[in-house]
C-alpha positions in Angstrom: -4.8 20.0 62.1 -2.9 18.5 59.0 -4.7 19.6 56.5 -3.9 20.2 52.9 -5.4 23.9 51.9 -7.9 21.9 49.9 -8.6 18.9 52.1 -12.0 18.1 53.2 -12.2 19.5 56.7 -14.5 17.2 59.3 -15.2 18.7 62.5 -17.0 17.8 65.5 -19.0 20.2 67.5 -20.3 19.9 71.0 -23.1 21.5 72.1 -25.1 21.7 75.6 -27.8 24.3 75.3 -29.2 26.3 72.6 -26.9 29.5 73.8 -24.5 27.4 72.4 -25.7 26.9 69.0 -25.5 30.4 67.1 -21.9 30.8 68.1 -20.8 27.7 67.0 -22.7 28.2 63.0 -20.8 31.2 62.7 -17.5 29.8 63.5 -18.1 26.8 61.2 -19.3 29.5 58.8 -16.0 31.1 58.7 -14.3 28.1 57.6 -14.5 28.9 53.9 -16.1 25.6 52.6 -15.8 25.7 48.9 -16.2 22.3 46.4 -12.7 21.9 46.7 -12.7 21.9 50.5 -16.1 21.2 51.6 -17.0 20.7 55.4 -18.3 17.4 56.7 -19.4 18.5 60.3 -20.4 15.7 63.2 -23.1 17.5 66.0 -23.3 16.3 69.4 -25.6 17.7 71.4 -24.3 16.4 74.9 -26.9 15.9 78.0 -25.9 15.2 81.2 -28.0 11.9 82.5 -29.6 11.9 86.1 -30.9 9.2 87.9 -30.8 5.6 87.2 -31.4 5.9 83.4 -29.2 4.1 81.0 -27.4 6.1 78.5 -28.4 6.9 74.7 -27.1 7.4 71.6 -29.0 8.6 69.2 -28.0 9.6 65.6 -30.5 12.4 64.3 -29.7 11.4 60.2 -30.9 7.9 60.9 -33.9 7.4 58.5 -35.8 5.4 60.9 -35.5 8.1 64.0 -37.4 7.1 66.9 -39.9 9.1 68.8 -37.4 9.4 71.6 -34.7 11.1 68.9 -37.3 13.2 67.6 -38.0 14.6 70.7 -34.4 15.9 70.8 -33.9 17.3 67.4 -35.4 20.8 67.7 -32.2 21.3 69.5 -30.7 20.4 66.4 -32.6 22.2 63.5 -29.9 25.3 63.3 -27.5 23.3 61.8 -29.2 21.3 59.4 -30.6 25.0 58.3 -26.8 25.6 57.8 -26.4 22.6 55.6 -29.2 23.6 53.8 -27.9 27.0 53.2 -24.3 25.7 51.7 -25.7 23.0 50.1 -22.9 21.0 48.2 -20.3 22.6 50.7 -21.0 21.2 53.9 -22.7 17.8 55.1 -24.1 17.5 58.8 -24.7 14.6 60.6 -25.9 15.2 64.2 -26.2 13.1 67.4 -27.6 13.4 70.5 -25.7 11.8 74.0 -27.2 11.1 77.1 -24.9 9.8 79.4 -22.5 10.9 82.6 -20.7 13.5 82.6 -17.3 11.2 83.5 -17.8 9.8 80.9 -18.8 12.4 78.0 -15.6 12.8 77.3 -14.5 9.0 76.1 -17.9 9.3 73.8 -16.3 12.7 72.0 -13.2 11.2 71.6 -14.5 7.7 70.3 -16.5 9.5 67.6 -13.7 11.7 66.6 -11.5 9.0 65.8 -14.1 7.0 64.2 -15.4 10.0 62.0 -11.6 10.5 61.5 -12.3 14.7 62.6 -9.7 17.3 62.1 -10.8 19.5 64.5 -13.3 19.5 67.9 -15.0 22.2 68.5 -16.4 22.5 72.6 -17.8 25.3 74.1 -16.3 27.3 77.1 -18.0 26.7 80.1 -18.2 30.4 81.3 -21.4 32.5 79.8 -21.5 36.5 80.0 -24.4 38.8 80.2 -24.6 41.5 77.6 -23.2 43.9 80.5 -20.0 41.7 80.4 -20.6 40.7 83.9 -20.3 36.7 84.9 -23.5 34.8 84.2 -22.9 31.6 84.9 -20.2 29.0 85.0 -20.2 25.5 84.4 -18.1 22.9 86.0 -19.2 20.0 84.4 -18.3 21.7 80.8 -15.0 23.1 82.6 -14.1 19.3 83.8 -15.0 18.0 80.2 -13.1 20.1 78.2 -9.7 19.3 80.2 -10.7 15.7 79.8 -10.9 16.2 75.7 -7.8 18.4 75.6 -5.6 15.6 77.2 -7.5 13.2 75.4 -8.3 14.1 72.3 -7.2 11.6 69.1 -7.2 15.3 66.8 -7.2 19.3 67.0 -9.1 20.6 69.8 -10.7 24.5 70.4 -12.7 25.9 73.2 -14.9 28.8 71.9 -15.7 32.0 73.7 -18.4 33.3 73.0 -18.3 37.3 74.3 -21.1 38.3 71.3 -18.5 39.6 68.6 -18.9 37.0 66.4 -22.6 37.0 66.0 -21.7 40.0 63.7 -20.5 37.3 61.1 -23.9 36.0 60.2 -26.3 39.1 59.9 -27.7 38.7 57.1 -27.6 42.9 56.4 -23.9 43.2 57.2 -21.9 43.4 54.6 -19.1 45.0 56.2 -15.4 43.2 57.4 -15.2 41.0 59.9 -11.4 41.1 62.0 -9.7 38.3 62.8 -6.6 38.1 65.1 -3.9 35.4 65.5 -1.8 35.6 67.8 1.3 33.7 67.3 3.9 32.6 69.9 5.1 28.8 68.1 5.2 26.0 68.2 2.5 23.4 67.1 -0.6 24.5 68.5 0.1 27.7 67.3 0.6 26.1 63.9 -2.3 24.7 63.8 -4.3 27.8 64.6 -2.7 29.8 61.9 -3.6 27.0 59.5 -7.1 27.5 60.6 -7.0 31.0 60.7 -5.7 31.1 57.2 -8.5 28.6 56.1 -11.0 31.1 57.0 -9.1 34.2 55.1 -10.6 32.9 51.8 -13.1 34.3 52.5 -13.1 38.0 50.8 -15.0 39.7 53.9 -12.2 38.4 56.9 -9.7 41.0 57.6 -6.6 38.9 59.1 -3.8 40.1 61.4 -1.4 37.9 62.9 0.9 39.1 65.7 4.0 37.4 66.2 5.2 37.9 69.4 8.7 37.9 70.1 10.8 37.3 73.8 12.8 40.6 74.4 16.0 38.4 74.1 16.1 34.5 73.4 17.3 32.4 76.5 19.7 30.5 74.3 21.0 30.3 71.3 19.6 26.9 69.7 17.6 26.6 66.2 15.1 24.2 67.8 13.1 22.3 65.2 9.8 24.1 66.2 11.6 27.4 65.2 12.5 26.2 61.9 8.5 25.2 61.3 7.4 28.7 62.6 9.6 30.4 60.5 8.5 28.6 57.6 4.9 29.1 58.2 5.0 32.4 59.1 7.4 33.4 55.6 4.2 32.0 53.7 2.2 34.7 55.6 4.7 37.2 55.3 4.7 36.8 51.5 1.2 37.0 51.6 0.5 40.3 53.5 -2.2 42.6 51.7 -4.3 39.7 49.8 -4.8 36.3 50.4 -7.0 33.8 48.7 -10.0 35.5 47.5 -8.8 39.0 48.0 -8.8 39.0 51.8 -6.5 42.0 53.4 -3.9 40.0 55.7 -1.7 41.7 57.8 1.3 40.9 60.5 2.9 42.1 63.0 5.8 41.9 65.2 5.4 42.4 68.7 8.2 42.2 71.6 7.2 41.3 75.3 9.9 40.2 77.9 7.8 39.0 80.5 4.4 37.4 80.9 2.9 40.5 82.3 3.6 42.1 79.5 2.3 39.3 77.8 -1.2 39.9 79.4 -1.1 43.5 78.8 -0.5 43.2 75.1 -3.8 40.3 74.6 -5.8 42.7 76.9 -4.8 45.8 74.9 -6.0 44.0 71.2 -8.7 41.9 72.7 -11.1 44.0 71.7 -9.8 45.0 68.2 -10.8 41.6 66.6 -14.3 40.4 66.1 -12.8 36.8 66.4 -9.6 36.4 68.5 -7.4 32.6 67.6 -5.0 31.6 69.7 -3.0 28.3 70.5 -3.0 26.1 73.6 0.8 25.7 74.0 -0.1 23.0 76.9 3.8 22.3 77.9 5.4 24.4 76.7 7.5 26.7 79.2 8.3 30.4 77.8 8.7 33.5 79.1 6.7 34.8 77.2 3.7 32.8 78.6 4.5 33.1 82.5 1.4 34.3 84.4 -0.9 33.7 81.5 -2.6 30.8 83.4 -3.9 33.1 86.1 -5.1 35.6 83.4 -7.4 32.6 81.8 
């Protein structure tokens, strides 16, 4: 996500089902669109074809909308209600997908280079009951988001939805609402500070980031990813106690030698953030990270 702090920022967000929907307003909500930085946002709403029907593409901003697009664009509504209610901030433009699942992925990635995105947006395919038990999982979403993570042309996040950041978008709250980074390095951390420090303009986000640190560094090398973290994270550093438009920012130092301790640490502050942002590191071999796969 290279983004100036006042760059447009276009995203494209996947949906499936309606559960997804509220979720993914509120994160888009938290980006802080201002005039300066407005949001241009790109909706698919991705169903899985059966049978022997040919695929369609149908764009839900055309003017001359079918009667077979109409027919989809209940599923819709929500975010053009969003527009609506940031009106000169953000711009949607949705699109509904009917095709098969093999080849979702090549659609998503086609649109996000064309549409020139920053950022995709896919939903995790595990759901949880309000009991935090297992609901359901979904395969086909799980298959799809691996696809877009090795494929994709721009930034890519997968959203978990555990209820928490519902509270962003009540319309009494007036109250904080907590986001954590953790921050490891390297790029795909990076880019999730830069996001995360997009969405502490906004004077109700509380920001922590929590730089963890290996015990005791395998070798003794500046690397160049090093000399990027550090740079980035002075910015925040300089920054702690207000940010933007009087957000509180905070950080943290936090030392783990191992990856159990790793595990241990995200377990013990998962539930001290009503929003939790975290890079992918895909590659990238680290102590700190060992065993993490198994906790995801």
């Amino acid at each position: 996500m290279h983004l100036k702090p006042d760059a447009e920022l276009r995203v494209l967000a996947c949906v499936h089902t309606p559960n997804n929907i509220p979720a993914m307003i509120c994160l888009l909500d938290l980006t802080c669109s201002t005039k300066e930085s407005p949001n241009a946002v790109y909706v698919i709403h991705l169903i899985e074809l059966r049978g022997r029907n040919s695929p369609l593409f149908l764009a839900h901003h055309n003017q001359e909308t079918s009667t077979v697009a109409s027919s989809f664009f209940e599923n819709i509504i929500p975010f053009y209600e969003y527009e609506g209610n940031n009106w000169d901030l953000v711009t949607v433009k949705a699109f509904t997908i009917i095709t098969p699942p093999k080849l979702m992925h090549d659609d998503i990635c086609t649109m996000a280079l064309e549409k020139q995105t920053s950022f995709i947006i896919l939903p995790f395919h595990r759901k949880w009951s309000t009991d935090g038990s297992l609901e359901e999982e979904n395969n086909v979403v799980r298959n799809l988001n691996c696809n877009i993570l090795d494929q994709a042309p721009c930034s890519a996040g997968i959203l978990i939805d555990r209820g928490r950041i519902h509270k962003w978008m009540k319309p009494s709250s007036s109250s904080s609402f907590s986001i954590g980074m953790l921050f490891l390095g390297g790029k795909d951390d990076r880019e999730a500070l830069t996001l995360a420090k997009r969405m502490a303009r906004e004077p109700r986000v509380n920001l922590t980031v929590i730089h963890l640190i290996p015990y005791q560094d395998c070798v003794n090398v500046v690397y160049w990813d090093t000399v990027l973290d550090t740079e980035m994270l002075k910015d925040v550093k300089q920054n702690i106690g207000v940010l933007g438009n009087g957000c509180d920012i905070m950080y943290l130092e936090e030392v783990s030698n191992c990856g159990a301790q790793t595990i241990k640490l995200i377990r013990s502050i998962a539930n001290d953030y009503d929003l939790m942002i975290v890079g992918r590191r895909y590659g990238v071999e680290s102590v700190l990270l060992t065993g993490l796969s198994e906790w995801s």
